[in-house]
N, CA, C and O atoms as a CHARMM CRD file, in Angstrom:
* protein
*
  180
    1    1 UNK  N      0.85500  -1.16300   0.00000 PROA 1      0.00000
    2    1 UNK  CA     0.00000   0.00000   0.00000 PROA 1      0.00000
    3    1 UNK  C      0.89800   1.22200   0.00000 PROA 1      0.00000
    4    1 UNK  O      1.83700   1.35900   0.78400 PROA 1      0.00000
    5    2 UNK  N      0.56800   2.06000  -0.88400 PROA 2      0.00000
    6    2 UNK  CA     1.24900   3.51900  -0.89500 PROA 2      0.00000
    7    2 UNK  C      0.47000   4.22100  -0.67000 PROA 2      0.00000
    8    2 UNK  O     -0.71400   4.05600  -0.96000 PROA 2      0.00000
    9    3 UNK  N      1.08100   5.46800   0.07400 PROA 3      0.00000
   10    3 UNK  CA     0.18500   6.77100  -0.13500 PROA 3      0.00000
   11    3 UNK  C      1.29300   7.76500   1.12400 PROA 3      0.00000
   12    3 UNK  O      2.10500   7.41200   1.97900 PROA 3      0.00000
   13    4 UNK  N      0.71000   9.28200   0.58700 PROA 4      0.00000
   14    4 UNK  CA     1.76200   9.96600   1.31400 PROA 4      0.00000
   15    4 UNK  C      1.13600  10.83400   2.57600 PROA 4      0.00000
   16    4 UNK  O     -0.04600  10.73100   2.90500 PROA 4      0.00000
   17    5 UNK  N      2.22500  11.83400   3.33700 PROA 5      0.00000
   18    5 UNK  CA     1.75700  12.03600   4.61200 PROA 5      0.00000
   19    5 UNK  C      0.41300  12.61300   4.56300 PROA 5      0.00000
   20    5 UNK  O     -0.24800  12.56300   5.60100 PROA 5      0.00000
   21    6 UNK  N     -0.14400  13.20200   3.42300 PROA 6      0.00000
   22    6 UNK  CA    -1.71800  13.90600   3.87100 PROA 6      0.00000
   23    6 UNK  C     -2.53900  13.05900   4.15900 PROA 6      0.00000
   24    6 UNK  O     -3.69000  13.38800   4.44500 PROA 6      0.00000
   25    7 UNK  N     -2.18500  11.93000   4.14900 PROA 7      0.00000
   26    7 UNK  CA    -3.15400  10.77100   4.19300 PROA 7      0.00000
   27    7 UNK  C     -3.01200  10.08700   5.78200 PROA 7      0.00000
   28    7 UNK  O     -4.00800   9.49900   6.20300 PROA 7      0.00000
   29    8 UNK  N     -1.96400  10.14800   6.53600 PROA 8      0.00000
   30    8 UNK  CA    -1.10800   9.69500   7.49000 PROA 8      0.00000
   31    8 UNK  C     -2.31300  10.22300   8.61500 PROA 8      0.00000
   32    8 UNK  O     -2.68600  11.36000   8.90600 PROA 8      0.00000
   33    9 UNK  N     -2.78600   8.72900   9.15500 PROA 9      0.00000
   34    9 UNK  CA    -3.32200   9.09100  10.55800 PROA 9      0.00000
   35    9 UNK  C     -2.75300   8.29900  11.49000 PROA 9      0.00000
   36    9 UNK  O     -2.30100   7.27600  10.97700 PROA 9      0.00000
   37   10 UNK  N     -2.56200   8.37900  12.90400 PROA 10     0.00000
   38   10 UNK  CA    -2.55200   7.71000  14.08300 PROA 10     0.00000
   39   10 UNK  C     -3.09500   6.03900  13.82100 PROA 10     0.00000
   40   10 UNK  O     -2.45400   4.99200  13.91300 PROA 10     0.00000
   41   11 UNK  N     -4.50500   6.27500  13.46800 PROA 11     0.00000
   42   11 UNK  CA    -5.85100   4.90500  13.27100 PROA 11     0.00000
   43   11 UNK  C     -5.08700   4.62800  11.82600 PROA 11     0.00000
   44   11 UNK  O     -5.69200   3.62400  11.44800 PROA 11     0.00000
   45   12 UNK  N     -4.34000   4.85900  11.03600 PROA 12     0.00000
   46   12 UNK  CA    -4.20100   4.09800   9.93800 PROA 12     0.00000
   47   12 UNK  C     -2.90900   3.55900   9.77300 PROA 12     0.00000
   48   12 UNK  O     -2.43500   2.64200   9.10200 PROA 12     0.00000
   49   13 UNK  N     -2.52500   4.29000  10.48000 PROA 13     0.00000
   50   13 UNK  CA    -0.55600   3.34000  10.85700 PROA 13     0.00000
   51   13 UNK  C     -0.94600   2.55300  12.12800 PROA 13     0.00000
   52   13 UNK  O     -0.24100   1.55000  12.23900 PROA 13     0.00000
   53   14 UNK  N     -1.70400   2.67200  12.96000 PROA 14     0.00000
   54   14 UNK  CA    -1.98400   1.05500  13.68900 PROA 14     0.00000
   55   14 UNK  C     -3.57000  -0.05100  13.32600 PROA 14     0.00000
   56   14 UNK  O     -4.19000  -0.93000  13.92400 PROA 14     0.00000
   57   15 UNK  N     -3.65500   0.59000  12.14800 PROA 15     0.00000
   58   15 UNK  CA    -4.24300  -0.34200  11.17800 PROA 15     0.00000
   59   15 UNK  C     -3.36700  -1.53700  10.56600 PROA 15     0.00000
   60   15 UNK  O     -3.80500  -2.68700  10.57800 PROA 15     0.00000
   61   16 UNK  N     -2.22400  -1.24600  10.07800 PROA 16     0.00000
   62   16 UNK  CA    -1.75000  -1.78700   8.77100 PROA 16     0.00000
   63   16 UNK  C     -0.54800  -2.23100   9.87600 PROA 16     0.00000
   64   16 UNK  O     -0.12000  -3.37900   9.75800 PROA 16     0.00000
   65   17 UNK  N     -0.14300  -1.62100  10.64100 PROA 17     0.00000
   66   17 UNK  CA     0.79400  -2.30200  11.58200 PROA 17     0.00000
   67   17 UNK  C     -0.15700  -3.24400  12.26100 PROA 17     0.00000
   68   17 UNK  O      0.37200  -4.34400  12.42200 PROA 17     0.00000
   69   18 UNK  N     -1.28300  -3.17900  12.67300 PROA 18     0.00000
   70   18 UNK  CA    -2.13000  -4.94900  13.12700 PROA 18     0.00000
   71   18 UNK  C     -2.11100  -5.61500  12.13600 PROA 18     0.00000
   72   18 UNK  O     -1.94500  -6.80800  12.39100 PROA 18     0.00000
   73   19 UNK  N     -2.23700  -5.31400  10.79200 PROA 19     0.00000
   74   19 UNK  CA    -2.53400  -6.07800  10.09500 PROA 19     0.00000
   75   19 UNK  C     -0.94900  -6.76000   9.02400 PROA 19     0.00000
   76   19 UNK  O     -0.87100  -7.41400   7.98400 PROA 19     0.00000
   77   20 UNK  N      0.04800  -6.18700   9.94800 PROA 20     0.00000
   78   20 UNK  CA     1.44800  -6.63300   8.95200 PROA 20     0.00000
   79   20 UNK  C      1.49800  -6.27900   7.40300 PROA 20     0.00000
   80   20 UNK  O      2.25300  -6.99600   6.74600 PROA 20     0.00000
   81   21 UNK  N      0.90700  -5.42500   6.81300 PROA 21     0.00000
   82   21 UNK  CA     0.80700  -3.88000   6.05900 PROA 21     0.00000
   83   21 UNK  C      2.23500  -3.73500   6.03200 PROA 21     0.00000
   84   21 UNK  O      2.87000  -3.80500   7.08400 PROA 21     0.00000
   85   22 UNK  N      2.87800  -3.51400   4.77700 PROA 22     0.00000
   86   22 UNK  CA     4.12800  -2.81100   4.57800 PROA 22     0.00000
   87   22 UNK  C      3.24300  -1.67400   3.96900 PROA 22     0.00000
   88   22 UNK  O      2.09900  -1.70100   3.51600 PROA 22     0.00000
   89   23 UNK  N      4.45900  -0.33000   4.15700 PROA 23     0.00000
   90   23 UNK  CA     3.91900   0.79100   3.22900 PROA 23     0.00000
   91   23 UNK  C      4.55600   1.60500   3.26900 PROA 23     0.00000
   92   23 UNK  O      4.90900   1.92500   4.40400 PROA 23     0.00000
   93   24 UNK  N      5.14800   2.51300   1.98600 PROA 24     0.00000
   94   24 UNK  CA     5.95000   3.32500   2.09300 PROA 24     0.00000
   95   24 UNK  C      5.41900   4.75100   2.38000 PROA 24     0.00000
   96   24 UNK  O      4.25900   4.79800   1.96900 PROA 24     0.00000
   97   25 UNK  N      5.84200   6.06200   2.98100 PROA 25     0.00000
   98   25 UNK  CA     5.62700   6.94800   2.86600 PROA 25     0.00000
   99   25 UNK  C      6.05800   8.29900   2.59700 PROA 25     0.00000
  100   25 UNK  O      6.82600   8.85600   3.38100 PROA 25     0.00000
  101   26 UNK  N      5.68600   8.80300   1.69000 PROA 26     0.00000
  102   26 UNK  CA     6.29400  10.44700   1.44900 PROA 26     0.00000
  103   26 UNK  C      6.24600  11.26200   2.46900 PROA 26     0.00000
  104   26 UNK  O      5.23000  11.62900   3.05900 PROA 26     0.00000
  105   27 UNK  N      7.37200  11.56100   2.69400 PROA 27     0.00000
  106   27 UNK  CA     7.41800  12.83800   3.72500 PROA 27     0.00000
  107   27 UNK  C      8.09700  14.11500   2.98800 PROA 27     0.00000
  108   27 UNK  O      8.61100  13.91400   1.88800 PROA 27     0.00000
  109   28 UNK  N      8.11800  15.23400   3.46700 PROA 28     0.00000
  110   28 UNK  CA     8.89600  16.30000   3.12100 PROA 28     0.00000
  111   28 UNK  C     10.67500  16.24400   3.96800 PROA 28     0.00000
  112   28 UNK  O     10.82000  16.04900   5.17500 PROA 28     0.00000
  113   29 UNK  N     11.47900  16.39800   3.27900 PROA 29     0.00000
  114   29 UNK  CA    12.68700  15.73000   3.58400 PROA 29     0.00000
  115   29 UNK  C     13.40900  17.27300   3.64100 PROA 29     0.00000
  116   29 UNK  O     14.63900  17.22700   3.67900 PROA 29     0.00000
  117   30 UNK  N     12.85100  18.52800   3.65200 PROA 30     0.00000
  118   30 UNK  CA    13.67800  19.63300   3.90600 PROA 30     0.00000
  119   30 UNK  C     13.49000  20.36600   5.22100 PROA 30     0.00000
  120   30 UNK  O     13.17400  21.55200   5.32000 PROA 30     0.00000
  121   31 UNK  N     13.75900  19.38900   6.38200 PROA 31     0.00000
  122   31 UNK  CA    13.96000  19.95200   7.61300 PROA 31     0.00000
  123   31 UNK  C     14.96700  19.16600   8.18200 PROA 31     0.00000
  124   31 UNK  O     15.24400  17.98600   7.96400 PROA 31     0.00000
  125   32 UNK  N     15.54900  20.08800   9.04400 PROA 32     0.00000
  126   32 UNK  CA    16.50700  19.41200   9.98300 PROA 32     0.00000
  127   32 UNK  C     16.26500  18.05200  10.92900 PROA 32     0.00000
  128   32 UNK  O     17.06300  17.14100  11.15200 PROA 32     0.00000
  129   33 UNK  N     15.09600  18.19700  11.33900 PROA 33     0.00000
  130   33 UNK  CA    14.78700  16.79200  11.99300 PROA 33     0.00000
  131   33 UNK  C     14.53000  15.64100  11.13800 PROA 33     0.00000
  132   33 UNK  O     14.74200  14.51600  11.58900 PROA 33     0.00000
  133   34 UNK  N     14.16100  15.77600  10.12800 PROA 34     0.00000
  134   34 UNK  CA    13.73500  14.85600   8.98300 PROA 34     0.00000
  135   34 UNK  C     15.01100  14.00300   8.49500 PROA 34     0.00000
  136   34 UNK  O     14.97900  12.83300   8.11500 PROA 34     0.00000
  137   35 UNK  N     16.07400  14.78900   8.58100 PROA 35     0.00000
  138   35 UNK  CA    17.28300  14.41000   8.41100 PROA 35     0.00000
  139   35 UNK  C     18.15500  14.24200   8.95900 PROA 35     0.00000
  140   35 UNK  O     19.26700  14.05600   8.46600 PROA 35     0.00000
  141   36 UNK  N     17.79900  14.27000  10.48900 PROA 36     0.00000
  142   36 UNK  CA    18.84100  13.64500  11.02300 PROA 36     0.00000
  143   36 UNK  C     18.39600  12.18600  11.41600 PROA 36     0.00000
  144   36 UNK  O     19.14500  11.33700  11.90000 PROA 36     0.00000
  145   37 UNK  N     17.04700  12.03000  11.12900 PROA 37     0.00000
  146   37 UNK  CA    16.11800  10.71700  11.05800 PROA 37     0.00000
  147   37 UNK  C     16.73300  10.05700  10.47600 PROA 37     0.00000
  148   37 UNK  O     17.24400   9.05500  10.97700 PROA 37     0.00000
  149   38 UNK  N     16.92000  10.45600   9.00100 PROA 38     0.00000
  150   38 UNK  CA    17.29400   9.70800   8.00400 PROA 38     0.00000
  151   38 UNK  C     18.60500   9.39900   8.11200 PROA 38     0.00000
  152   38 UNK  O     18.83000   8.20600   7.90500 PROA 38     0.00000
  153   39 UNK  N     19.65400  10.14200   8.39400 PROA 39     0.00000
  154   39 UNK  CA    21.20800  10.24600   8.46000 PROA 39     0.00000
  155   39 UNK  C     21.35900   8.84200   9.27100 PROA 39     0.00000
  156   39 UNK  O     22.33200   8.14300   8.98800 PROA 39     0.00000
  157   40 UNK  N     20.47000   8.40800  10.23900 PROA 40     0.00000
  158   40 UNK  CA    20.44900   7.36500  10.93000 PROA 40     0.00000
  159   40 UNK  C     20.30500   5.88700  10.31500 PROA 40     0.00000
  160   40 UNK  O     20.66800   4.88500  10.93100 PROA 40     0.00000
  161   41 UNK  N     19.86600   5.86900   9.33100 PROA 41     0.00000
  162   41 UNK  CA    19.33400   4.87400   8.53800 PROA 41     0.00000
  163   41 UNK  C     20.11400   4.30300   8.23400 PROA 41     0.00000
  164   41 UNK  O     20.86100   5.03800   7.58800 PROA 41     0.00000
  165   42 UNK  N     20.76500   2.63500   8.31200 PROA 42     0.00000
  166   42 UNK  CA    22.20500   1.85200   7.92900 PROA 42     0.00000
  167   42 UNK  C     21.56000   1.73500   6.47100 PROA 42     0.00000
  168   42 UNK  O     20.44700   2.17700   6.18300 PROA 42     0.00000
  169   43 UNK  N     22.30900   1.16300   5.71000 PROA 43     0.00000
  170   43 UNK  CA    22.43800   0.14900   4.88400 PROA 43     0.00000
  171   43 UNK  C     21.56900  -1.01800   5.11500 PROA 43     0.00000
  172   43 UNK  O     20.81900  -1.18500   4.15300 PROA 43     0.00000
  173   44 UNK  N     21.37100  -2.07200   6.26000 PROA 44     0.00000
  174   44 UNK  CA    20.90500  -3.18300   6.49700 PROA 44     0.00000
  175   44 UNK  C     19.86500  -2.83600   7.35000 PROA 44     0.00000
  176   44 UNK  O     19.56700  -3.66300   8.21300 PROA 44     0.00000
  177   45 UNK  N     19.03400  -1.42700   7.27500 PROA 45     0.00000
  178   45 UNK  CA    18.06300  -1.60800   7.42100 PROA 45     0.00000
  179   45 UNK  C     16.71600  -1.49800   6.45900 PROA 45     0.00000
  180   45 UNK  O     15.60900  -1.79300   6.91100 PROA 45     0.00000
């Protein structure tokens, strides 16, 4: 399932997380916190 953050609720990410739901999501990636999120991210994950 895709779809991006305007869509993003609380009730719909512990929807699809009960239900073992993969899903990717768009975020806006031009803030500082956004990226230090990401900066975190290995390889093997």
């Amino acid at each position: 399932m895709g779809f991006d953050s305007g869509l993003c609720s609380k009730e719909i990410l512990a929807t699809l997380e009960r239900l073992d739901v993969s899903y990717p999501m768009a975020v806006r990636a031009n803030t500082k916190a956004v990226w230090a999120v990401i900066s975190t991210i290995t390889e093997e994950d």
